[in-house]
C-alpha positions as CSV (number, residue, x, y, z in Angstrom):
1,X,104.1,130.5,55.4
2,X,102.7,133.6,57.0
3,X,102.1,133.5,60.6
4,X,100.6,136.2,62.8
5,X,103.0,135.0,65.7
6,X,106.0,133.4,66.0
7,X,106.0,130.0,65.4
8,X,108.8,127.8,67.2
9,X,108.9,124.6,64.6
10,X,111.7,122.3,63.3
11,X,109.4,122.1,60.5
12,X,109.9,126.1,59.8
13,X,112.7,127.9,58.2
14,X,112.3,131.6,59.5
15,X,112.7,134.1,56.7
16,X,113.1,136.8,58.8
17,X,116.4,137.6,57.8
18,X,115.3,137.5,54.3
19,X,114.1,141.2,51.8
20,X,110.2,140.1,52.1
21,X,108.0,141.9,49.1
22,X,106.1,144.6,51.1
23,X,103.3,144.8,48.0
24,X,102.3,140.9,48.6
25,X,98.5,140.5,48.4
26,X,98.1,137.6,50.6
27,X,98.8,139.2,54.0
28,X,97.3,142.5,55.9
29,X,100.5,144.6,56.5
30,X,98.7,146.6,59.3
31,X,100.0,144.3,61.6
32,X,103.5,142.0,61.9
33,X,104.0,139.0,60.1
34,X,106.3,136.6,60.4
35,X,107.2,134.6,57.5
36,X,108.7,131.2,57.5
37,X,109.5,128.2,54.8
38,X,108.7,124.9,54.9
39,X,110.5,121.9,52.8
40,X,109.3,119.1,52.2
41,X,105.2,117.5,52.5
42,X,102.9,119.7,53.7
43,X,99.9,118.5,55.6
44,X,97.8,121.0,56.8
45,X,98.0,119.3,60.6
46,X,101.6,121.2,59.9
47,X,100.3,124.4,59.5
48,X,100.0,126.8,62.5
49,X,97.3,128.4,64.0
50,X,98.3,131.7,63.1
51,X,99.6,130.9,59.9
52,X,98.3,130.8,56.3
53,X,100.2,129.1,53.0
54,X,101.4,131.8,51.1
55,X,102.6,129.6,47.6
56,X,103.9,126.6,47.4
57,X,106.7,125.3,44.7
58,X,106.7,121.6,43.1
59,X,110.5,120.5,43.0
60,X,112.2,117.0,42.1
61,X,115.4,117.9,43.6
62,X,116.8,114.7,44.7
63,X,117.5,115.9,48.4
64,X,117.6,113.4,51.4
65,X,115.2,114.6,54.7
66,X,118.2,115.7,56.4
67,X,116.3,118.5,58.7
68,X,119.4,121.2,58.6
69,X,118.7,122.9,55.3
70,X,119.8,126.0,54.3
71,X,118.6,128.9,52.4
72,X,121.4,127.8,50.0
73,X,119.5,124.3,49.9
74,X,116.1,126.1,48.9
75,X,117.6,128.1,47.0
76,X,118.9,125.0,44.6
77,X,116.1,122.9,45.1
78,X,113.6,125.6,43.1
79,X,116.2,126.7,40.6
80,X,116.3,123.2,40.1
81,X,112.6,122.9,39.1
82,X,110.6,119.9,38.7
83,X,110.6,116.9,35.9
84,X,107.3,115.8,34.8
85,X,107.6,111.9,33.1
86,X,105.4,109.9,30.7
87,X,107.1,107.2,31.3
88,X,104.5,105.1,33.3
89,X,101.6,106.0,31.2
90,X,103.5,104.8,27.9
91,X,104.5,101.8,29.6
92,X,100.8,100.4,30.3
93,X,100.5,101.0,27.0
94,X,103.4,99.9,25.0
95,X,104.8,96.7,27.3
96,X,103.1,93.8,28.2
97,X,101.9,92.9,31.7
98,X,104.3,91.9,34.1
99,X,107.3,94.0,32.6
100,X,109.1,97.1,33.0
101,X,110.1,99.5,31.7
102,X,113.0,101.7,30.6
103,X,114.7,104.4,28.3
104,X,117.6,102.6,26.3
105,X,120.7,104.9,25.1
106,X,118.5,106.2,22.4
107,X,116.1,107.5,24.4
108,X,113.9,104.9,23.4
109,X,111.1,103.0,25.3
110,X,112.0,99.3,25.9
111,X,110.4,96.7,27.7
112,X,111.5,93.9,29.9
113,X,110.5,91.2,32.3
114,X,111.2,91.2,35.9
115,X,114.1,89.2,37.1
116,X,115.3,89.2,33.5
């Protein structure tokens, strides 16, 4: 986030202390800005006033909502990336109705029925 003054959210990480890229070309630097992170859903009732979404980053990082993260934390979660699955859609496709299903050891699809 980029904010045009301070924002005083649990929701924000400030960056402040952080080496911001003077040549970004989403903010006016004739004035302040004061940059912040936020982890986790974004709605855009979250978003300040003053502020505008800079970029946002997709991550599967399996991380719990615990709200005292640290850059460390944000640092992981994006070098961490994000996994995209086919699972789901090969399931409708390859297993019947009313099973699930799984990768075996060989990294094979197989299906099951619930309970079973």
């Amino acid at each position: 986030m980029s904010c045009e003054k301070p924002v005083n959210s649990s929701l924000y990480l400030d960056t402040s202390t952080c080496n911001n890229d003077s040549s970004s070309n989403y903010v006016s630097h004739s004035s302040k800005r004061y940059r912040y992170v936020e982890v986790g859903k974004t709605n855009a009732i979250d978003v300040g006033d003053s502020c505008q979404v800079e970029k946002m980053f997709r991550t599967s990082w399996p991380r719990n909502d615990d709200p005292n993260i640290s850059y460390t934390d944000i640092h992981n979660e994006l070098e961490y990336g994000f996994e995209i699955s086919w699972l789901y859609g090969i399931c409708e496709s390859f297993c019947e109705r009313g099973t699930y299903c799984y990768h075996n050891d060989d990294n094979s699809v197989q299906c099951a029925y619930n309970g079973a």
